[in-house]
Structures are given as structure tokens and as C-alpha cells.
N, C-alpha and C positions, 0 to 999 in steps of 0.2 A: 477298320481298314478301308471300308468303301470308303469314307469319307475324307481319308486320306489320299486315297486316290484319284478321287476328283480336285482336290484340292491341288494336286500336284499336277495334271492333266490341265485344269488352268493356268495356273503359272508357266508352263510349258509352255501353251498356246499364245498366252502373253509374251513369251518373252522370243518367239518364234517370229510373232509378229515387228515387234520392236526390234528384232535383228534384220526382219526383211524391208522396214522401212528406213534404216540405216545405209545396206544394200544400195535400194534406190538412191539416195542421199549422195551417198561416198564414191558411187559408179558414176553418176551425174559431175560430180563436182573434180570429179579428175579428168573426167570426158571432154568437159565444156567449161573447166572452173577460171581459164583468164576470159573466156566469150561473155559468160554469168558477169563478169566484174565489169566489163566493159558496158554491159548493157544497163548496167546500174548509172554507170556515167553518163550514157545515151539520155535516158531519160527522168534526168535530174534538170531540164527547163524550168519544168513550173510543177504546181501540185499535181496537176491532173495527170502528166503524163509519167511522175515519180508514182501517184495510183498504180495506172495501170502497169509501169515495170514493177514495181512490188507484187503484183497480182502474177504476171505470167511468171516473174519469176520463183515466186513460193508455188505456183500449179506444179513447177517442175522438180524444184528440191524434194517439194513434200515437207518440207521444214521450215514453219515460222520462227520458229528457235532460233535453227539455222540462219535463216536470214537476219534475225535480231542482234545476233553476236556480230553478223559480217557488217551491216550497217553501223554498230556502234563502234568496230573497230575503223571504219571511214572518218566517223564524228569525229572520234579519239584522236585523228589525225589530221584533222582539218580539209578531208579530203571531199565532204559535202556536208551541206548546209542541217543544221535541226531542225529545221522547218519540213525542207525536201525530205528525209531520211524520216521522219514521220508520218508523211504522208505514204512512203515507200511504205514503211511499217502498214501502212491501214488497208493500202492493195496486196500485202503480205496475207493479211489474217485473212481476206475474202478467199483468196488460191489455196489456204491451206484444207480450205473445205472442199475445192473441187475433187482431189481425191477421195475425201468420204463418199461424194455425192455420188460417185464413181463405184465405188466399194458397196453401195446400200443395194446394186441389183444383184440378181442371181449370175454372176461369171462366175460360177464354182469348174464350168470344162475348160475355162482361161488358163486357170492355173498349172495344168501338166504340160498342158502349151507351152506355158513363158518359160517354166523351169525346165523343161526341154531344150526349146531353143536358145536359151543364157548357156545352159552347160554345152552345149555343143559350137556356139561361138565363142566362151571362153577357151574350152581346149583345144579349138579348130583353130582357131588364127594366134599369130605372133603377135599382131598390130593392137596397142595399147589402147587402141579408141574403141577398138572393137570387142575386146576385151572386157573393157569397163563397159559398154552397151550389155555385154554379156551379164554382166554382173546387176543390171537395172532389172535386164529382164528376168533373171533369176529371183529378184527381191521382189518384182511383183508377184512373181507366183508363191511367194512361200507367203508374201502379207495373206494373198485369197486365199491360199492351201488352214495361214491358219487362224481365220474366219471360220472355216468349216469345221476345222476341230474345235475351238471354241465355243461353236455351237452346240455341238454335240459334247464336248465336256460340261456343258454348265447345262446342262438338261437336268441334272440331277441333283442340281441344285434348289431345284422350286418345290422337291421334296423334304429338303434336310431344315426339320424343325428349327435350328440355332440359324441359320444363316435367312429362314425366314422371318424368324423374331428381330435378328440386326436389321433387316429393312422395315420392318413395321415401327420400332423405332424411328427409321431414318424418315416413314411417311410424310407423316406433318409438320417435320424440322425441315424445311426446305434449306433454311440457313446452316446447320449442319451440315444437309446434304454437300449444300456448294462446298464449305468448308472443308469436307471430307474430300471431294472429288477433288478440289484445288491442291490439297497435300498429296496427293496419289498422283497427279499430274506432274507437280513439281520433281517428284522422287527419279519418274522415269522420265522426264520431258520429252514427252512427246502428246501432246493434245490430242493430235490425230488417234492414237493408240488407243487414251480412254474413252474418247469418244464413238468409235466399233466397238471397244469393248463393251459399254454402256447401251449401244444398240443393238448386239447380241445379247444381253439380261433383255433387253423389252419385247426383243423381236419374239424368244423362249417364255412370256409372262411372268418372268420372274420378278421385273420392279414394274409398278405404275407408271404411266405416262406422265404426271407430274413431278414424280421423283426422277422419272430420267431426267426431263427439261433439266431442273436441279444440278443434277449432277452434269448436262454438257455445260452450263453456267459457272462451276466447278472446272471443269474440262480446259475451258476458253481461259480463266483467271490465273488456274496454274501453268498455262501454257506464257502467260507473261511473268508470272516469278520466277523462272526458270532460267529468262537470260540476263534477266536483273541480278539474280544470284550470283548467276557466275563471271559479272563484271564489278561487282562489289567491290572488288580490290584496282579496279582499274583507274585511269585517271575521271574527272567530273563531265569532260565532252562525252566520254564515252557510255556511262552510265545513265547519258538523260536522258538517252533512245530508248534503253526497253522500260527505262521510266514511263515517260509520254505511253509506251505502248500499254504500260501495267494500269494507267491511270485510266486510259480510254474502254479497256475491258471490265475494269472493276464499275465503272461509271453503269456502262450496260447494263451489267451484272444484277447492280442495284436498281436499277430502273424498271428490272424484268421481274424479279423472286415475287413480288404482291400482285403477282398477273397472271401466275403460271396457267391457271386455271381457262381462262379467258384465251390465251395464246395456247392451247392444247387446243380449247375448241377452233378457234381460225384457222391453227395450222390442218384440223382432220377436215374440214374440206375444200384442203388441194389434194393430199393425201394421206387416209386414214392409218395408212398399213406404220406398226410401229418403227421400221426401220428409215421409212422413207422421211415421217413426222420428225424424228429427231433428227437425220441431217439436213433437212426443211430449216428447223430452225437451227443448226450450230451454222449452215450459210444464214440466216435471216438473221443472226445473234453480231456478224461482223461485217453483214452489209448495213444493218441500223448504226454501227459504230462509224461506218464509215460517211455515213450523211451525216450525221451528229457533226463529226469532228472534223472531217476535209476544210467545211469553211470556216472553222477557227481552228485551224493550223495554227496560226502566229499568238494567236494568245496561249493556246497549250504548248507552245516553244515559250512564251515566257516565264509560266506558271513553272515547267520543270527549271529553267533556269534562276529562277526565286527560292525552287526546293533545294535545287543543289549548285549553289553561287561558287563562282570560280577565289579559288585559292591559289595567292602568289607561293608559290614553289621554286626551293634552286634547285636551277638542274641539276640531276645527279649524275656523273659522269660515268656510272656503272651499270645505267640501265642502258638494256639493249635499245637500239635506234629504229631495227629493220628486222627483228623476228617477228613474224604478223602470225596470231595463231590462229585465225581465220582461212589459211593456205594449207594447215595441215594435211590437209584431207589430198591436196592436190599437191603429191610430191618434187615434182619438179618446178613450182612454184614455190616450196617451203625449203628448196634446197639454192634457189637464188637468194634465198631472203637470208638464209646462213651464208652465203658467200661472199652475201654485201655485210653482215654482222662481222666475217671474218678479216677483211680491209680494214674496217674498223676497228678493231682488235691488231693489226699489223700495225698501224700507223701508230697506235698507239705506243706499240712496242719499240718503234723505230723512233718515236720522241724519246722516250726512255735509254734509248743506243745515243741517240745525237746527242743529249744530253750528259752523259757518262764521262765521256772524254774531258769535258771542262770542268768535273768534280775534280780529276787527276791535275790539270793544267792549273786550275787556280786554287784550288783546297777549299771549292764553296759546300759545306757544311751543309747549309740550309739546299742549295738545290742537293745535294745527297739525299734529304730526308722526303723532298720532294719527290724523287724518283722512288724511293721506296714506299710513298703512298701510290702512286701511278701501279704500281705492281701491283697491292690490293685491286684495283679496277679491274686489271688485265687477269686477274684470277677470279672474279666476277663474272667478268662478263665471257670467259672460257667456261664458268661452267654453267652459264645461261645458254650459250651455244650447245654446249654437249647435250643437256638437257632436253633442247628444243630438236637434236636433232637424235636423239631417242625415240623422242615424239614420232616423226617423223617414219623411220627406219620401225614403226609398227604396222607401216603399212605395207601392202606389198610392192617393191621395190623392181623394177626392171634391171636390165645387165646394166644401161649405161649410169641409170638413177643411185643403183649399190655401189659401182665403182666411183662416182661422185660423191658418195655420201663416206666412205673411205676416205677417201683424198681430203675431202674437207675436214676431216675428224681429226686427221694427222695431221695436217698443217696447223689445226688451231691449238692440236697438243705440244706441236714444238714452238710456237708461237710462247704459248705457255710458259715452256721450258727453259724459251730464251729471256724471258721477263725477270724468271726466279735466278738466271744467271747473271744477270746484269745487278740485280735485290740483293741477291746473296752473299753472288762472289767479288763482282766486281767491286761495289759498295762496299763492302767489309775490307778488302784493299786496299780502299780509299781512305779510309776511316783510319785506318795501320799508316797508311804514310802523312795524313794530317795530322794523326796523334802524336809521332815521334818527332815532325818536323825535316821528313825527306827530302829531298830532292833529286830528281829526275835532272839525267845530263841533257844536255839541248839534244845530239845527237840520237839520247834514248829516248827523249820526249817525240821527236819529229818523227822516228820508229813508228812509236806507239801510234801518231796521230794516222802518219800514214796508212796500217794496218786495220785501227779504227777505218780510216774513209773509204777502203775498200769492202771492208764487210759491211759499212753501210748501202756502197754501190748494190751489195749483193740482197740488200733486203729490197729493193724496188726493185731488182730484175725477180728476187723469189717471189715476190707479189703478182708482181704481171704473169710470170709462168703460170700462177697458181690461177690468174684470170682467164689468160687468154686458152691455155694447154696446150702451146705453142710448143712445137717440138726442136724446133732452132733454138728459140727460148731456152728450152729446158738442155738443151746440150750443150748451149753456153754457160749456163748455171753449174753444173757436173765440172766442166772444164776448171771454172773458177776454183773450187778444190784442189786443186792440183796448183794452182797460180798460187793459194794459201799456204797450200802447205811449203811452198818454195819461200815466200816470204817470210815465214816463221824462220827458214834455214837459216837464211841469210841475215834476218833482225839476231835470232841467237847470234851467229858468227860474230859478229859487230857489238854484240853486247861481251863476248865471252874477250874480244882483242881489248877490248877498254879495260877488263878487269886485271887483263894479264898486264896493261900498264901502268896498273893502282890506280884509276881514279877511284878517288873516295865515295864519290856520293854514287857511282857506278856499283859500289861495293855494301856501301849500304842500301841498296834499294835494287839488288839482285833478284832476291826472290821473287817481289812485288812484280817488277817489268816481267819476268819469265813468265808468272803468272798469267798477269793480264793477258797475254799474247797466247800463253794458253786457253785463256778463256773466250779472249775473240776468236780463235780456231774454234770450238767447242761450236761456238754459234753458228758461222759458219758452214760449221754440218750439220746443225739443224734449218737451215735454212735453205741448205742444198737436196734435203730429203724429198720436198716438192718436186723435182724433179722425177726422181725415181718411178713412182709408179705411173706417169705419162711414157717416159722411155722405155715402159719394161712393156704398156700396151701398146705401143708404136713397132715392138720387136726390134729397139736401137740398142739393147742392154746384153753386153757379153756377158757367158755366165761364170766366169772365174777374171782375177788378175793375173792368174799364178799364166809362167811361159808353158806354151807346149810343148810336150815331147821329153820334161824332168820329172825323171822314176821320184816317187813320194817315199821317203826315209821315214819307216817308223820304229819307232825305239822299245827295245824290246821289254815285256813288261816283266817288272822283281819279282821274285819270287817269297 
């Protein structure tokens, strides 16, 4: 059971840490996350100054991962160059060391400090920037809080027979070693993580100093399969970046393992002490990559371009345009990114509406079938949106950020709703009055078109409401309801006097017009629902229709 306990006391301390380097991460990048992107742009001139904004900017994430994903989502969109975005990468992996370097002194009294003052800025103030500063500073202290445990959890490890025997095997397999440490990197991605960890075993004498080297080698390698991994499925721009970056670490990697020996002794005198040695070298392991590789940027932009050559692709009209999953973290920025996804998704819908009306008018067959693949799309990419904005809505969300993240959700569900009404009902309609050979009287056709062009009016005013959250907007919107529902009166009326004077084809294609007019109503009020929760936060929304001052008749219940 001791050994269980220790066991479990690491993992703990592990996963303590990997929470409070998250912390940092996720505080930072909600705090500063359009500043961070900006300054990526700033210093995308030339190599050297993309260096050093990769550098200050991974000091501060604390995540070369991090930054690996957000770079390759730029690639991926053409929004900077492979070359740039590489060398960003190379001042990425130098900053991610400064926090170890940071981490390797004794600030063990830092830590009740920071997580002192994060918790008492987070529940002291309303203001979201200070909040998430709360939240950084909280992360630092629990990263040191669990360094300390760490330590003193794996104390007892330099006694436990099995877990001395696994590293006496791993002694003189340096290749292993790396091997082993790159798989353990990969699992948790976070370099920095193994890396402490790793220098907690040496600082305690539990592994040799050659075997660490090893293992931060390990450390660095799976720190670039990590975002390669998880851009595997993405387009070919976007996967060259943590490419290039995997290629430039492995290169190291391999340059370093038949030297270990040699580089243990140089690194012990600047500093002997084991904690200090090994983040000596995990910064010397990505400052060497970074002389190597800065001045042939351009051919390691080519080489990855050689490995993974672009593929002509159609586009597909169902992947998303503007979910960037790089923003997650920064919810007000991932909830723009769904609002402009949601436009997208509206227009669509409103092609599908414009188009409806001339299935009825001409009996085109084929655009019928066209509109019913359009729908496939619009159910796609709703549930790519809802998806991402799951995502999203796992963060912690503000008053105004949760009430946006509502509003957006509904609108793209009725959105939805009106796509499968148009697929459904409308189409099927359609299909019934081209199959039998209908026809629509002029005066019920001109109805219909009419009623059509209003509720198309009404999909660009429900868009822009949903844009701007304009509250004239939204009351004009509301109002339109009531315009519908008077239209429907009066198209019935008109339709029911033609019947009462037998026209035929008025008679055969009764049901069909009632319908449709039904079912442009239907939309209608989905499209008028945007409005509602704008009007009901502005305090414009009366809470009954019924008149005041009539006693409510309730009917007495059977026995």
C-alpha cells in the first residue's frame, strides 16, 4: 500500500501541475488573447523579428503547443507566411524554457503568495481582466505548490526496488530513454511538465544525469508530436508548421544522444546542481536549434512543403469558414467567430427561401433537388456550430458572454428549423403539385410570391437584429408578426372567394396554397424569435397579450 501511495501522490502532483500550467495558459489568453494575436502580426517583418515575437510570446503562454496550434491555424489560412511562422516556432521553443529556468530556484514562499493573491482578485473584483490575472496568478502558485509535493512525493521512490530496476534499464538505452520520454510528453503535452518533472527525479537522485539529459531530449521531441498530432486531420498549410517544428527538434535530438556524456560534463561547470544542469540544457537544447535553423528558414519551408505537397480540393460547401479553434480559450473571440459562422449559415438559408418560390412558379424539378442538398449543408454546418459552441460554453462564461452564447444557439437552431421547413415541407408541396400537373391561379400565385417576399424581407432584417442587437431593429422584427399574420388573413380570404366561385384549378390546389402560406408563416416565427431575448433584456417585452382587468374562466374539472 506504501507503494501505492506514492504512486498515487505522483500522479496527483503531476496532474496539479498540468492543471496550474493550464491556469496560466487559459488566464493569459482570455486576458490578452486579441493583444497575443496582434503581436504575432506585428512581428512577422522578417525572421528575426518573428524569433523574437515567438519567444516573448511562448515566455508568456508558457505553451509551445499552444503557440504551435495557433501559428498553424494562421498557416492554414493564409494569414502568414511558412517561413515566418517557423521561425516564430524557433523563438517559441527558446520562451518555453524560460519558465523552467524560472521554476529550477527555490520560490517554494512564492507559491501561498500567488495563490493568495489570484483568489482574492478573482473573488474581489467583477472586471474580467482581472479576473483572469486572478486566475494566472493562481496557476503559478499551485505549478510551485506542486514542485514541492512532487518532491517530496518521489522521495520514496529511490527506495522502491521495481522502479529502481526500470531506470537501470533505462541507464544506457539513452534511445529508449528519449523514446519513452517523447511518448509521456505527447500523452500530456506539455514539455514544460516533463521537464520539472524530470528535474525533480535528479534534483531527489533518483535518475543520473545522463539519463535526465535523455529524457529532457524526449521532453523537447514529444513537445512537437503533440501539435502535429492534433492538426493531423487539418488542411496541408496548416500541418507544415508543427512539421518544420517536429523536424527541427528531432534533428537536435539526434545530434545530442552520442554526446550526452560530454554535454553533462560542460553543462556542470556553469552549474553543477542537478536542477539547474538540466534546465541549462532543455534552454541550450532549443537555443542550438534555433542557430541551426533561423538561417535556413527557406529551405526547411521547402523540405516540409516537399513532405506534405498541396492537394487540389473542392471546396466543400459544409465546412465551417470562421470557427477558428485556436480562440477557444478566449470566449469572446470564439463567440464572434460563431456569429460570423451564423451569417453564413443564414444566407445560406435565405438562398434556399429565394430559391423555393421558383420551384412552385416554374415546376424546376432539378433546382427542387438542389435545395434539398443545400439543406444537407445547413445541417452540417449547424451542427459544427453547436459543437464549437459547446466548446466554448466549457469555459467560464460572463453575464454578457452566456447571454450571447444563448442567443446564438437559438438563432442557429431556428435557422435550422427553417431549412428542414423549406426540405421538408415546402419541397414535398412542390413535388405534389408537379407530380399531378397543378396549377396555381395567377392571383394565388402573385399571393404566394408576395408573402414569399416578405418573409424574405424579414430574413435580412432577422440577420441584422441578430448582428447589430439593435432594439428598433428587434421591435420592427416583432411588429412584422403581426403584418404576417394579417397577410395570411387576407391571402386566405382571396383564396376561399375564388373557391366559392369554382375556379378549378383554385380548387385543385387548395390545400397546397393554404399550406405553403402556412408554412411561410411557420418561418416567419422562427425568424422573429431573434428578436425576443434582445427585447426581454432591454425590459421592452409585456408579460401577457391577454387585456386587463378579464376574470380568467376556468372550467370545472369532471369527476
Amino acid at each position: 500500500m506504501h507503494g501505492v501511495s506514492t504512486i498515487l501522490n505522483v500522479i496527483g502532483s503531476v496532474a496539479l501541475l498540468l492543471w496550474g500550467v493550464r491556469m496560466v495558459r487559459t488566464g493569459l489568453t482570455r486576458a490578452f488573447g486579441a493583444a497575443l494575436r496582434r503581436a504575432i502580426g506585428a512581428c512577422s517583418r522578417n525572421r528575426f523579428t518573428a524569433f523574437a515575437g515567438g519567444l516573448g510570446l511562448t515566455g508568456v503562454l508558457q505553451s509551445s503547443t499552444a503557440t504551435a496550434l495557433l501559428l498553424a491555424s494562421f498557416a492554414g489560412r493564409g494569414l502568414i507566411s511558412l517561413s515566418i511562422a517557423l521561425a516564430v516556432m524557433l523563438g517559441a521553443n527558446v520562451g518555453t524554457t524560460l519558465t523552467a529556468q524560472v521554476l529550477s530556484f527555490d520560490l517554494n514562499w512564492v507559491s501561498p503568495l500567488m495563490i493568495a493573491a489570484g483568489v482574492i482578485g478573482f473573488l474581489s473584483s467583477e472586471n474580467d481582466k482581472v479576473r483572469h490575472l486572478g486566475r494566472v496568478a493562481i496557476g503559478l502558485g499551485l505549478m510551485l505548490l506542486s514542485l514541492q509535493l512532487l518532491e517530496h512525493s518521489a522521495l520514496p521512490l529511490r527506495e522502491s526496488p521495481t522502479f529502481v530496476t526500470v531506470l537501470k534499464g533505462l541507464q544506457d538505452e539513452y534511445v529508449l530513454a528519449v523514446v519513452f520520454a517523447a511518448a509521456a510528453t505527447w500523452f500530456i503535452h506539455s514539455s514544460l511538465s516533463t521537464v520539472l518533472l524530470v528535474m525533480s527525479f535528479a534534483s531527489s537522485g533518483i535518475i543520473q544525469p545522463e539519463l535526465a539529459l535523455a529524457l529532457v531530449i524526449g521532453a523537447n521531441i514529444g513537445g512537437a508530436i503533440a501539435p502535429y498530432y492534433d492538426q493531423s486531420s487539418t488542411d496541408v498549410d496548416a500541418r507544415r508548421v508543427p512539421l518544420g517544428n517536429l523536424i527541427t527538434r528531432v534533428t537536435v535530438g539526434i545530434l545530442a544522444v552520442p554526446f550526452l556524456v560530454p554535454i553533462h560534463h560542460w553543462l556542470a561547470f556553469v552549474d553543477a546542481a542537478p536542477a539547474r544542469l538540466l534546465v541549462n540544457f532543455h534552454t541550450a537544447f532549443s537555443v542550438v536549434a534555433a542557430i541551426l535553423f533561423l538561417p535556413l528558414i527557406e529551405p526547411l519551408a521547402t523540405l516540409c512543403r516537399r513532405l506534405l505537397p498541396s492537394r487540389p480540393q473542392a471546396d466543400d460547401a459544409a465546412r465551417p469558414r470562421h470557427l477558428d479553434p485556436t480562440v477557444l480559450d478566449t470566449p469572446a473571440e470564439a463567440l464572434a467567430c460563431a456569429t460570423r459562422e451564423t451569417l453564413n449559415l443564414g444566407d445560406r438559408v435565405a438562398d434556399m427561401l429565394r430559391q423555393s418560390i421558383t420551384v412552385f412558379e416554374k415546376n424546376d424539378q432539378r433546382l427542387a433537388r438542389t435545395i434539398e442538398q443545400e439543406d444537407n449543408v445547413v445541417d452540417k454546418l449547424y451542427e459544427s456550430i453547436k459543437l464549437y459552441l459547446i466548446q466554448v460554453s466549457r469555459n467560464e462564461l460572463g453575464e454578457e458572454e452566456g447571454r450571447r452564447y444563448v442567443e446564438i444557439l437559438s438563432f442557429t437552431t431556428n435557422l435550422e428549423h427553417i431549412g428542414d421547413i423549406i426540405d421538408k415541407n415546402l419541397m414535398e408541396l412542390a413535388g405534389k403539385k408537379i407530380k399531378k400537373r397543378y396549377t396555381f391561379s395567377s392571383e394565388g400565385m402573385a399571393e404566394l410570391k408576395a408573402i414569399h417576399a416578405h418573409v424574405l424581407e424579414n430574413v435580412r432584417l432577422a440577420l441584422n437584429v441578430f448582428t447589430t442587437r439593435d432594439i428598433s431593429l428587434a421591435r420592427r422584427l416583432v411588429a412584422e408578426k403581426t403584418a404576417m399574420r394579417e397577410s395570411e388573413t387576407v391571402a386566405a380570404e382571396s383564396h376561399y372567394a375564388r373557391l366559392r366561385e369554382g375556379r378549378p384549378e383554385s380548387m385543385e390546389t387548395s390545400s397546397i396554397h393554404l399550406d405553403v402560406i402556412r408554412d411561410l408563416k411557420r418561418i416567419n416565427g422562427h425568424l422573429t424569435s431573434v428578436a425576443y431575448p434582445i427585447l426581454e433584456a432591454a425590459g421592452e417585452l409585456a408579460n401577457t397579450r391577454l387585456k386587463t382587468g378579464q376574470p380568467l374562466i376556468r372550467e370545472p374539472l369532471e369527476s
